[in-house]
N, C-alpha and C positions, 0 to 999 in steps of 0.2 A: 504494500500500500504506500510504502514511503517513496518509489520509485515513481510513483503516480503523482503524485505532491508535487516534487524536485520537477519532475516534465512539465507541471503544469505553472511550476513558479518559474521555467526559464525560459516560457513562450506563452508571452502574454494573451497573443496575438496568434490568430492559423499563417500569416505570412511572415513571423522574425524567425530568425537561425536562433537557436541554443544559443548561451552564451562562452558552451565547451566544445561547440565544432570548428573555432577558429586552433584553438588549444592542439587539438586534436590533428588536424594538418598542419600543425607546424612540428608536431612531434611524428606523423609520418614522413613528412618531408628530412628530418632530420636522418631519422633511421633508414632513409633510401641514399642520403648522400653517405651513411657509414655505410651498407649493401655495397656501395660502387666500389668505396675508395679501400675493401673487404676485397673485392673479385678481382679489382689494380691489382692489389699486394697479389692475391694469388697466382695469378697470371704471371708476373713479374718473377717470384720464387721459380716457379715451375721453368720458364723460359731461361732460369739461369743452372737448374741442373739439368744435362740429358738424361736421355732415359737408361746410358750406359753405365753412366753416375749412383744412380738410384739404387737401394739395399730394397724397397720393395715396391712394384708395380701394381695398382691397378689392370682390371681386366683390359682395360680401353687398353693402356700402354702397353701392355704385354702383348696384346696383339697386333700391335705397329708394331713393337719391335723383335717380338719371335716371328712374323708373319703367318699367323695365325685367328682364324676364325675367333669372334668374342665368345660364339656359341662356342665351338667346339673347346675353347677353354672353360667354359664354365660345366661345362660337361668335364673334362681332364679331373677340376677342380672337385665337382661332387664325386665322380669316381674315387677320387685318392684325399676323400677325408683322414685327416691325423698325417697325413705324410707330412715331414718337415719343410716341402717348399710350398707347402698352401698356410693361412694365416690369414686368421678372422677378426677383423678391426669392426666390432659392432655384430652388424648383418651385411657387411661389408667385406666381398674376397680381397687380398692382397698374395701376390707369388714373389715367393722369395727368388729375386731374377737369379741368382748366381745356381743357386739350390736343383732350381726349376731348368739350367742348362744341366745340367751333368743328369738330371732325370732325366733328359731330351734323348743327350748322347746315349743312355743305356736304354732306350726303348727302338726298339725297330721298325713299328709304324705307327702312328697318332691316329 
C-alpha cells in the first residue's frame, strides 16, 4: 500500500515524470559509460596476449587456434571430463592449451 502513496505523491498530475526517472537515467547512463570503458579494457588485455601466450583458452580460441570445430571441441571437452586439459571456470569450459596439445599429439583421429 505504501508503494501506492509514494506513486501517487510523485505524480500529481497523469502528464508529470516521477521525480526519480531523471535519477534513474543518469545512473543508467553512468553504468553504460563503465559497460564500455569495461569491454575497452577487455579488448585491449586480450589484443595484447596471443593466443600462443595464453595458459588457458576459451572454446572460441581454441578453435582458431587448434583449427578446430567449437562443436567438435565441446564434444572432445564432454567426452574427456576430469582429464587434466579441460577446466571449468563456472559453467564455463577452458582447455588447458599446452595440456590439450600433447592430448592432440597422442590421439590418432579427432
Amino acid at each position: 500500500m505504501d508503494q501506492y502513496t509514494i506513486l501517487q505523491e510523485l505524480t500529481p498530475s497523469p502528464g508529470a515524470v516521477p521525480a526519480m526517472v531523471p535519477l534513474a537515467y543518469e545512473a543508467i547512463a553512468r553504468l553504460d559509460c563503465k559497460i564500455k570503458e569495461t569491454a575497452a579494457y577487455t579488448r585491449e588485455t586480450a589484443a595484447r596476449y596471443p593466443l600462443w601466450r595464453k595458459y588457458l583458452l576459451t572454446i572460441e580460441e581454441a578453435a582458431e587456434y587448434f583449427g578446430i570445430g567449437e562443436k567438435r571441441l565441446r564434444r572432445i571437452a564432454a567426452d574427456n571430463i576430469g582429464e587434466n586439459f579441460i577446466m571449468e571456470v563456472g559453467s564455463q569450459i577452458r582447455i588447458k592449451r599446452k595440456l590439450f596439445e600433447q592430448y592432440l599429439d597422442g590421439v590418432g583421429t579427432i
